[in-house]
C-alpha positions in Angstrom: 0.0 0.0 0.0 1.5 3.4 -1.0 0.5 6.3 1.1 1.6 10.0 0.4 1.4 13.3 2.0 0.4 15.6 -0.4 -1.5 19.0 -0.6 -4.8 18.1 -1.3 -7.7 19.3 -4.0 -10.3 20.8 -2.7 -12.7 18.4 -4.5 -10.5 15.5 -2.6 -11.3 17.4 0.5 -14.9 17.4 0.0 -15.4 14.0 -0.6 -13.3 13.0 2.9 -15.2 15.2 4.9 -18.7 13.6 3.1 -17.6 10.3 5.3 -18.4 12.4 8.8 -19.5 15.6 8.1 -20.5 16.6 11.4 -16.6 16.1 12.8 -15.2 17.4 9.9 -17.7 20.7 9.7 -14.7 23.1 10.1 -12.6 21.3 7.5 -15.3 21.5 4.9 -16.4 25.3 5.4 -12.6 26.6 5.1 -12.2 24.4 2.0 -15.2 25.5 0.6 -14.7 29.5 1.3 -10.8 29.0 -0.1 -9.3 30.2 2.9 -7.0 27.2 4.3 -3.7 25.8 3.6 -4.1 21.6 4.2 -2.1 18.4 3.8 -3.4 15.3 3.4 -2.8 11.5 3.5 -3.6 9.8 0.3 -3.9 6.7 -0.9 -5.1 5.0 -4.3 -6.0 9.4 -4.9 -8.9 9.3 -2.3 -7.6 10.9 1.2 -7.1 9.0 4.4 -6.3 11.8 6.6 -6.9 15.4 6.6 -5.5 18.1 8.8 -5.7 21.8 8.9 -2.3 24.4 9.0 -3.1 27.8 10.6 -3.6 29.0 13.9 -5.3 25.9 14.8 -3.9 22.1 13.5 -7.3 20.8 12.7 -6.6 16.8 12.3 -9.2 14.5 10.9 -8.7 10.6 10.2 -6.2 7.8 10.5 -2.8 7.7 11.1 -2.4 11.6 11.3 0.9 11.1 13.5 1.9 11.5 9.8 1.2 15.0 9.6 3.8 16.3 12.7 6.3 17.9 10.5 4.0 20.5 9.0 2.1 21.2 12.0 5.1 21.9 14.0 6.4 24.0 11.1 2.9 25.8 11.3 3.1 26.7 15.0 -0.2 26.7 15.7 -2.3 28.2 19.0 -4.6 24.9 19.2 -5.0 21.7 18.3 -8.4 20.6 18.0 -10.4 17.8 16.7 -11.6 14.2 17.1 -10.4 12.9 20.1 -8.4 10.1 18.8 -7.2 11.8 15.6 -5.6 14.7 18.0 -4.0 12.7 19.8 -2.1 10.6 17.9 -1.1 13.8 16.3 0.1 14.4 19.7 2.5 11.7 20.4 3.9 12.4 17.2 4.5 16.5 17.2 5.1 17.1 21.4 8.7 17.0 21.0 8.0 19.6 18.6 5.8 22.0 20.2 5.6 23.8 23.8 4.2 22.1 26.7 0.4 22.9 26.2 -0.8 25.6 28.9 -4.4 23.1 29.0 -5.4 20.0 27.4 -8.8 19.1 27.0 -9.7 15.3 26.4 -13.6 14.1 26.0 -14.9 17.5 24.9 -18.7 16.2 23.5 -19.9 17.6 20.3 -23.6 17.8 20.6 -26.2 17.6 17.4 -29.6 18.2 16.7 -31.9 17.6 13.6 -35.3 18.0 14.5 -36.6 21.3 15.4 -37.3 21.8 19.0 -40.4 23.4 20.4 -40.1 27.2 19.8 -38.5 29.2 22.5 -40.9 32.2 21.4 -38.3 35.1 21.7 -37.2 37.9 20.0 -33.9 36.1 17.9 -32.7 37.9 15.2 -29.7 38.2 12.7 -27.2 40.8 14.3 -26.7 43.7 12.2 -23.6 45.9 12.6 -25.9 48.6 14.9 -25.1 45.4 17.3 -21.3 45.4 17.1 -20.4 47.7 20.1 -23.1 45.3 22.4 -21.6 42.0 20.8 -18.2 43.0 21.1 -17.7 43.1 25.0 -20.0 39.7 25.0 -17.9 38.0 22.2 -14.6 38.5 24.3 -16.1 37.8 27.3 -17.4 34.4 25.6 -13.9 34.1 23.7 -11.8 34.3 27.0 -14.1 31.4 29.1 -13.6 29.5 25.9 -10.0 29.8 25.0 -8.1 31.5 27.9 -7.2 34.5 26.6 -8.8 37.9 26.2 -8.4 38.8 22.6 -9.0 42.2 23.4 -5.5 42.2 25.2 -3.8 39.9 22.3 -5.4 41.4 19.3 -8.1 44.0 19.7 -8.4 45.0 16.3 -8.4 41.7 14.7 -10.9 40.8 16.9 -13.4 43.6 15.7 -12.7 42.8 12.5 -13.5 38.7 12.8 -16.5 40.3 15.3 -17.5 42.5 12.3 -16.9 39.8 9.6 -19.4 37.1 11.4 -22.2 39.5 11.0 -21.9 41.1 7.3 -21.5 37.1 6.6 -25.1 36.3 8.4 -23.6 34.2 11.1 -24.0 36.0 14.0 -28.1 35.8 16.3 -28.7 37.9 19.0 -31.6 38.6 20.8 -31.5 42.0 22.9 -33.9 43.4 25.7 -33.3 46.4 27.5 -29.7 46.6 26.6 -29.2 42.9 28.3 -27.8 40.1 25.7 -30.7 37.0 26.7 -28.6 35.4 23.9 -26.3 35.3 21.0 -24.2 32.8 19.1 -22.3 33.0 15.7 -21.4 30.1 13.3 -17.9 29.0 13.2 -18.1 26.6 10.4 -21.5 26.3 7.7 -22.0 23.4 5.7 -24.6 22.2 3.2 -24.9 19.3 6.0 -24.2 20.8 9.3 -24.0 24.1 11.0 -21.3 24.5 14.0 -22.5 27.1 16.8 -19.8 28.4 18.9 -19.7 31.3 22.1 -23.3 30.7 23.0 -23.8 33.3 25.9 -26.2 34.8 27.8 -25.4 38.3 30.3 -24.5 37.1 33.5 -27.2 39.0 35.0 -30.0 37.4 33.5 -28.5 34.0 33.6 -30.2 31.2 35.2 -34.0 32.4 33.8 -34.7 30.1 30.7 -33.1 32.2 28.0 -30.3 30.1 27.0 -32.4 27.6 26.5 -35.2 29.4 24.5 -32.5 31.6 22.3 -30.9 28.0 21.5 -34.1 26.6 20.1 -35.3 29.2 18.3 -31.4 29.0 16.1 -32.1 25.6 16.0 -35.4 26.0 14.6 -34.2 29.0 12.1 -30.7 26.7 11.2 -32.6 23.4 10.3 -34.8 25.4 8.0 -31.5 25.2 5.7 -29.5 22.5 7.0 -30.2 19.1 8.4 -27.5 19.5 11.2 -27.1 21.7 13.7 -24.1 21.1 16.3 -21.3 22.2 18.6 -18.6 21.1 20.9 -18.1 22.3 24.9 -16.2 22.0 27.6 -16.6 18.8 29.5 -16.7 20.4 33.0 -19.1 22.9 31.6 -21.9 21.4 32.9 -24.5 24.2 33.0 -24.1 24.1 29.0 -24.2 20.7 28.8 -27.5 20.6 30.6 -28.8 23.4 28.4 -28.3 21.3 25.3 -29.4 18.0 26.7 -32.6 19.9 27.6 -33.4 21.4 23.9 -33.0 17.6 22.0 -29.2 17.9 21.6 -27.0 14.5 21.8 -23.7 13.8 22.5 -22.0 12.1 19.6 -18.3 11.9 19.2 -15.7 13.5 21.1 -12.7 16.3 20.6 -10.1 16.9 22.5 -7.7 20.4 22.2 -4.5 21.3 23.7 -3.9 24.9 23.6 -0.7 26.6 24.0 
């Protein structure tokens, strides 16, 4: 059997991420928008492996302990993925990368593909009249998430990706009184699956039911157009985790990251 690394075509990409399209929902929007460098493991032209070179290492597959040299040459921030595909990525690339400042093993990824009841609020598409309300909840959602404040590492790329998520219609908010009930952007959109990410409600009207009602009614808008909707969260986030459990959602595969 002759297996190569190459750099792969994009319609090589697609048809990999067709075999799991839920896991591999980030790999499949970047490839499709034309904005990520990859290498892949082929074999008989048709990919085995699959992993992503930026600011994240994105590995999807078998045997992507094969893909250590270009990740470490990448220097990325994360490494994220399906559990088992990250780590033997791991084993092969530690020697080659800092000691991770966290590593995150059983991270679900929920799903959902029948529309919940409706949550009967006031969800919308943000508009850029929302930026200066989003932008304090979108760090504050970005820090819990990730560690860092991006408004401390990169304040004006992080308006600008901020910005970017509503002109491209992936940002939902839904806004009383000044107080963010909730919001959520896309991080990856699929024809199959939709990936939510930085699901937040104002700490002062937490705890109230409007988490859970904001979630269903993007649900409900999202499976108008796709058949999937899903996410990934912390394990020991367990007030999330029982906010999508109580909507439908269910716990399907597992990532793991290690962020440095």
């Amino acid at each position: 059997m002759t297996v190569n690394l190459v750099e792969p075509r994009r319609d090589q990409i697609l048809r990999f991420c067709a075999g799991d399209p839920v896991e591999r929902v980030f790999l499949e929007d970047v490839a499709r928008r034309g904005m990520g460098r990859f290498v892949g493991r082929e074999h008989d032209s048709e990919l085995s492996a699959l992993c992503h070179l930026g600011i994240n290492a994105v590995p999807s597959g078998a045997g992507c302990g094969e893909f250590a040299r270009d990740v470490a040459r990448s220097g990325p921030r994360m490494l994220i993925g399906e559990a088992r595909a990250v780590t033997e990525l791991w084993e092969e690339v530690r020697s080659r990368l800092p000691h991770p400042r966290e590593d995150r093993p059983g991270q679900p990824v929920y799903t959902i593909r029948a529309a919940p009841p409706s949550g009967d609020t006031g969800l919308r598409a943000a508009t850029l009249d929302d930026l200066d309300v989003l932008m304090p909840a979108c760090a504050a959602a970005h820090e819990q998430e990730i560690g860092v404040d991006p408004m401390q590492r990169d304040p004006d790329g992080f308006r600008w990706r901020t910005r970017n998520q509503i002109e491209d219609g992936r940002s939902w908010v839904w806004v009383e009184d000044g107080a963010i009930l909730f919001k959520a952007e896309a991080s990856a959109w699929t024809p199959a699956a939709v990936q939510l990410q930085q699901v937040w409600v104002d700490p002062q009207v937490r705890r109230r039911g409007y988490g859970a009602r904001g979630l269903a009614d993007l649900c409900r808008l999202l499976l108008e157009r796709v058949p999937t909707v899903c996410l990934f969260v912390r394990a020991d986030n367990d007030p999330a985790i029982g906010l999508y459990e109580a909507i439908g959602m269910q716990h399907v595969l597992d990532y793991r990251s290690l962020l440095f």
